[in-house]
C-alpha positions in Angstrom: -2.1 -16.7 11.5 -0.9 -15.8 8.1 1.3 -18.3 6.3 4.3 -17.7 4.8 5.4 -19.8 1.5 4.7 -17.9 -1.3 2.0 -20.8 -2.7 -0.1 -19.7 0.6 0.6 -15.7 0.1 -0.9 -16.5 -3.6 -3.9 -18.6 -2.0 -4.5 -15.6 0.0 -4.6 -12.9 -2.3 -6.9 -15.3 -4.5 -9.4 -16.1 -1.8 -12.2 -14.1 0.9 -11.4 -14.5 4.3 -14.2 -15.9 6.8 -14.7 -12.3 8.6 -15.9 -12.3 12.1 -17.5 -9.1 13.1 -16.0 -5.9 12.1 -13.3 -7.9 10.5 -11.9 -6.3 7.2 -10.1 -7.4 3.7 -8.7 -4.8 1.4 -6.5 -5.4 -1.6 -3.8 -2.2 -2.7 -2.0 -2.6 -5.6 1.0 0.3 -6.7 3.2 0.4 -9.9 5.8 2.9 -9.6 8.0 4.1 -12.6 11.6 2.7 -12.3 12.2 6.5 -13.5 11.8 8.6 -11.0 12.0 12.2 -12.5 8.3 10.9 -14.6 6.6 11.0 -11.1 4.7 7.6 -12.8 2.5 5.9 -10.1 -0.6 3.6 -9.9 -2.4 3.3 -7.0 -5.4 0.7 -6.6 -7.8 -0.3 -3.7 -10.7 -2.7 -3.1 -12.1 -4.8 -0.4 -14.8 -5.8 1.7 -16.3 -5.7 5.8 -18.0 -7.7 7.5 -20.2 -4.2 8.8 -24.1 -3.6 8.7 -23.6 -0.1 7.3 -20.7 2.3 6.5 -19.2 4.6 4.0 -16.5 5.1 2.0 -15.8 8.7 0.7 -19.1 8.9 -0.6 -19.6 5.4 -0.9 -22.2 4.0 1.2 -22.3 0.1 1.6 -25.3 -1.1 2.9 -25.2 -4.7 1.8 -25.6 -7.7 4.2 -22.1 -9.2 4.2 -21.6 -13.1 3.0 -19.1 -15.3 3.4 -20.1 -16.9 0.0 -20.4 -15.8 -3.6 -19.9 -12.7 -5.0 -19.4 -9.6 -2.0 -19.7 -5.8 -2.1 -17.3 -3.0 -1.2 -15.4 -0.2 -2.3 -13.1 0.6 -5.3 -11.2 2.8 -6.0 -7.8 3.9 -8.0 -5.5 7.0 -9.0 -2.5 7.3 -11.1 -0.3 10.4 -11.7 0.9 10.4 -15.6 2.5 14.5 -16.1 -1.1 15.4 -13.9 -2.9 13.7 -11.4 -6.3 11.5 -12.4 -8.5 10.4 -9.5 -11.5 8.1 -9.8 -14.2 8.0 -7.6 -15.0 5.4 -4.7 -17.6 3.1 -6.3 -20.0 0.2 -4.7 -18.5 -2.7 -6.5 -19.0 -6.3 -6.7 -15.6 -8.8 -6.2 -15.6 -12.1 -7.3 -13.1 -14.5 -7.1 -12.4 -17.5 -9.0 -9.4 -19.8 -9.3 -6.4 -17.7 -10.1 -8.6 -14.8 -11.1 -9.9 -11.9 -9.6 -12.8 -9.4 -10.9 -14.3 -6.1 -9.6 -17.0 -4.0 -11.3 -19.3 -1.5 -10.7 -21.6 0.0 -13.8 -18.9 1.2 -16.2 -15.9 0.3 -14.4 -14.3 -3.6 -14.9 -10.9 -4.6 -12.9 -9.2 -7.5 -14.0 -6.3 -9.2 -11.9 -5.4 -12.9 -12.8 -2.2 -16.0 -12.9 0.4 -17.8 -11.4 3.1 -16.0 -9.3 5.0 -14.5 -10.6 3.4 -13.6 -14.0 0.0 -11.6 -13.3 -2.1 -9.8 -15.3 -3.8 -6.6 -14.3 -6.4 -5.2 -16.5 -8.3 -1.7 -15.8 -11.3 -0.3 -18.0 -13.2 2.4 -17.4 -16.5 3.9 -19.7 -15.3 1.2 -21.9 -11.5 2.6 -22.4 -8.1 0.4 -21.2 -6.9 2.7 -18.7 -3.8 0.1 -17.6 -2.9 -3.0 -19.3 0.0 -4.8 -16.8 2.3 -8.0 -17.0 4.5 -8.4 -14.0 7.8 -10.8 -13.6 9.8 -12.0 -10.9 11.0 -8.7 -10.7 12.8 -8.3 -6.8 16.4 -8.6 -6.1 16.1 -9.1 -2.3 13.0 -11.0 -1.3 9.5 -12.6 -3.4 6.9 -11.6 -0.7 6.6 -10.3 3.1 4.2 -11.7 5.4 3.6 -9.5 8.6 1.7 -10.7 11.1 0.4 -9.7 14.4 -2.3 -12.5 15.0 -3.2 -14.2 18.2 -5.4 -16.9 17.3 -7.7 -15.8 15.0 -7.8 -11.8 16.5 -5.1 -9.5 15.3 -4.3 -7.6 12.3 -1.8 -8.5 9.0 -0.7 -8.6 5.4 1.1 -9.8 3.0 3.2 -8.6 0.1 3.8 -10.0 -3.5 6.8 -8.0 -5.1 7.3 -7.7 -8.5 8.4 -6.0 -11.8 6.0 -5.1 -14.5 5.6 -4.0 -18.1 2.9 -2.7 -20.0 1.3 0.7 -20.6 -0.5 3.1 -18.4 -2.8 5.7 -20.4 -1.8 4.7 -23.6 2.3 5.0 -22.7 4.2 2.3 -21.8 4.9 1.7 -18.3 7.3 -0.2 -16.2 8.9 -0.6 -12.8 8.4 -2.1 -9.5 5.4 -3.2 -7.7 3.6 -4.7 -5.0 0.4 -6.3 -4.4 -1.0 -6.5 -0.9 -3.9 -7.8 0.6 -4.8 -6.3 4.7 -6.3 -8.8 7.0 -8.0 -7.1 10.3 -9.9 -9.3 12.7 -9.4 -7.1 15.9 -12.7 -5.9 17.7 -10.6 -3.0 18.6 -10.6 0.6 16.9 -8.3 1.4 14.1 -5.9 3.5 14.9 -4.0 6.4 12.6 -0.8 4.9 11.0 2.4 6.3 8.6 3.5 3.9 5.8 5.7 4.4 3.7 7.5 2.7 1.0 10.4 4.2 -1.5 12.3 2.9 -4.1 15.9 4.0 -5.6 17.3 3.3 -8.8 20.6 2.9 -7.6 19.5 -0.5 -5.9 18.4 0.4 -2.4 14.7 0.2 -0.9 13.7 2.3 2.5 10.1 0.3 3.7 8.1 1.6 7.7 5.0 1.0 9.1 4.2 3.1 12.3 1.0 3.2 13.8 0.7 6.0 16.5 -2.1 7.8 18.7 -1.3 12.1 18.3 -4.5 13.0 20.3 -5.6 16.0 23.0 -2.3 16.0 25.4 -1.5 12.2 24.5 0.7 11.1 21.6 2.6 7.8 21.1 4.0 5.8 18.5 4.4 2.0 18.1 6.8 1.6 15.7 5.6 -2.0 13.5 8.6 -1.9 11.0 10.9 0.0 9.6 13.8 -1.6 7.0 16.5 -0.5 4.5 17.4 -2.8 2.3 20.7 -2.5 0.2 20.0 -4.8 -2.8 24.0 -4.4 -4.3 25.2 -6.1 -1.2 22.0 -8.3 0.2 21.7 -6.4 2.9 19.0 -5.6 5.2 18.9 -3.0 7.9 16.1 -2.8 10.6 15.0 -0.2 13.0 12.6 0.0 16.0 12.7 3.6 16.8 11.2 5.7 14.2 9.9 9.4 14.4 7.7 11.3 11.7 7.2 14.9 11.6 5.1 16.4 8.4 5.6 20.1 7.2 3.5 22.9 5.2 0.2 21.9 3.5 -0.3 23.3 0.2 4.1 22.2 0.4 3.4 18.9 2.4 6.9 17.3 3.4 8.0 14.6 6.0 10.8 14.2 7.7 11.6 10.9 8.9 14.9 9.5 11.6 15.1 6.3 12.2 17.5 5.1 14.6 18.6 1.5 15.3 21.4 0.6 18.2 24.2 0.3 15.1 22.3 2.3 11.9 20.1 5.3 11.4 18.7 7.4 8.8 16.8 10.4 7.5 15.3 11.1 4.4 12.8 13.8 3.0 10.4 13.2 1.2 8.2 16.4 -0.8 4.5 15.2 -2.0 3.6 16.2 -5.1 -0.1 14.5 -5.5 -2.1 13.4 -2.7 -5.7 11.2 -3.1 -7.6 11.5 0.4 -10.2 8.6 1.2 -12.6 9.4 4.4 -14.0 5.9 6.0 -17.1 6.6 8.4 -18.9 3.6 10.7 -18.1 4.0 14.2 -15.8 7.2 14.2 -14.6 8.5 11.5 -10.7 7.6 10.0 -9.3 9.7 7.0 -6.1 8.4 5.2 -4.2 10.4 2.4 -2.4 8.8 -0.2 0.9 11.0 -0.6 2.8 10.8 -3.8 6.5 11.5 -2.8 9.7 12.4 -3.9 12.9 12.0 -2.3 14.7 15.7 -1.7 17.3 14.2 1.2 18.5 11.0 2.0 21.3 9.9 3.9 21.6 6.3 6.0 25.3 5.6 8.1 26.9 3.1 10.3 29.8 3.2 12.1 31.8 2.0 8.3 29.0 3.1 5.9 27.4 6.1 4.8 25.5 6.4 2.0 23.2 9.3 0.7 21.4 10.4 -2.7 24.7 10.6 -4.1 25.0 6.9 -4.3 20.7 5.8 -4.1 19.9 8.5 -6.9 16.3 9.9 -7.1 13.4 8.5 -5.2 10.1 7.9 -5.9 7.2 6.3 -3.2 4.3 6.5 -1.5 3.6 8.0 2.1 0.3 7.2 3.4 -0.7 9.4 6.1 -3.7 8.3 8.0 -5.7 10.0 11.3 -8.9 9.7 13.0 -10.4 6.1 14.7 -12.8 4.0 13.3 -14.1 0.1 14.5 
């Protein structure tokens, strides 16, 4: 069971997890651009399994997983700055030290270190600074979010530091919002496909879902995790149980998302305008894409409040859209 004071959700992140057999750890940082209209994003993964042999993209892991010292796994990153610019997925060593956390592989050296809430996050590649990042206490609803669905030690989780940052990105400065998340899975189950989303609005207002769902042959369900709109101005958080996702075009990709609660609902499209697959392959195969999005509609109501891009402005996010099943 994942703890929840924000000295344990910074243990966490700074710490490997005691895996038990197909158990998995993975890190994801975003930095999103608290201007919309730039399209500004960061996107960075890395973590370890506790699996004989599998592959990421074209990444094969081969090494004999340890619960001590330095382990091996996959890394990867992307960031969209007036164009896209994807990295490859690289076999990558992670160490972690008090406070300080370090991935490299050849030519590539990660960097993310300190005390909440002031962090440090450092990328070099062939020797250039690609990112150079300072973050603050930067959210005006809540420090961190812990989700957790473990029984004993089996289930799945994660946690959430949220932040602001400063710094530059490719040589510009850069500065927003952002999150740092680590996923805990301990299940011996397969994992399953999943929509997450999360979109900010300059106008003060943050739509956040998780849904994982089975869309197979003649069966399809959805188990909807979480799904929240949170309305900084007034403190306000509204949740919903019921959500549905349908995705349009390909070369055009849009999603249209409802989500309806017994007193609330929204809907809100969202247009992609970069996209970073990843392909995982062990025991099945599972293949996420990480959707850069834009906000073309938005509109959330009550039975006394509506409120729609009018009043959010322009939005800016992430949708990750993930299919297949792995173990």
């Amino acid at each position: 069971m994942l703890e929840t004071s924000i000295n344990n959700v910074h243990k966490t992140i700074f710490s490997f997890e005691r895996l038990p057999k197909h158990g998995k750890e993975y890190w994801f940082f975003l930095f999103t651009s608290n201007n919309p209209k730039s399209g500004r994003q960061l996107m960075l993964t890395f973590g370890d399994q506790n699996i004989s042999s599998y592959i990421v993209d074209d990444c094969k892991i081969k090494e004999k997983y340890s619960f001590k010292g330095s382990h091996k796994g996959p890394s990867s990153y992307l960031f969209y700055d007036r164009k896209m610019h994807r990295f490859p997925t690289l076999l990558s060593s992670i160490d972690i030290k008090r406070d300080r956390l370090e991935v490299k592989s050849g030519k590539r050296e990660i960097l993310f270190e300190g005390k909440y809430p002031n962090y440090a996050l450092k990328i070099k590649e062939n020797g250039k600074v690609v990112c150079n990042l300072k973050t603050k206490k930067g959210s005006d609803y809540t420090e961190h979010e812990v989700i957790d669905y473990f029984s004993g030690d089996i289930g799945a989780g994660y946690i959430n530091l949220l932040l602001g940052f400063r710094g530059k990105l490719n040589g510009s400065a850069f500065s927003g919002h952002c999150y740092v998340q680590k996923v805990i899975s301990t299940a011996p189950i397969p994992g399953i496909p999943w929509y997450w989303c999360r979109v900010y609005f300059p106008g003060k207002y943050i739509l956040d879902f998780l849904q994982p769902h089975i869309s197979v042959l003649n069966l399809a369900k959805e188990f909807t995790v979480h799904a929240y709109f949170y309305d900084i101005r007034k403190k306000r958080k509204y949740s919903f149980r019921n959500v549905k996702v349908s995705k349009y075009g390909n070369k055009n990709r849009q999603f249209l998302v409802h989500g309806k609660s017994r007193e609330s609902e929204f809907t809100i499209m969202l247009d992609r305008y970069a996209k970073k697959r990843f392909s995982l392959n062990s025991l099945g195969k599972l293949t996420y894409e990480q959707n850069l999005v834009t906000v073309s509609s938005f509109s959330f109501e009550t039975k006394d409040i509506l409120i729609t891009k009018k009043d959010t402005g322009e939005g800016i996010g992430i949708m990750e859209d993930a299919y297949g099943y792995i173990l």
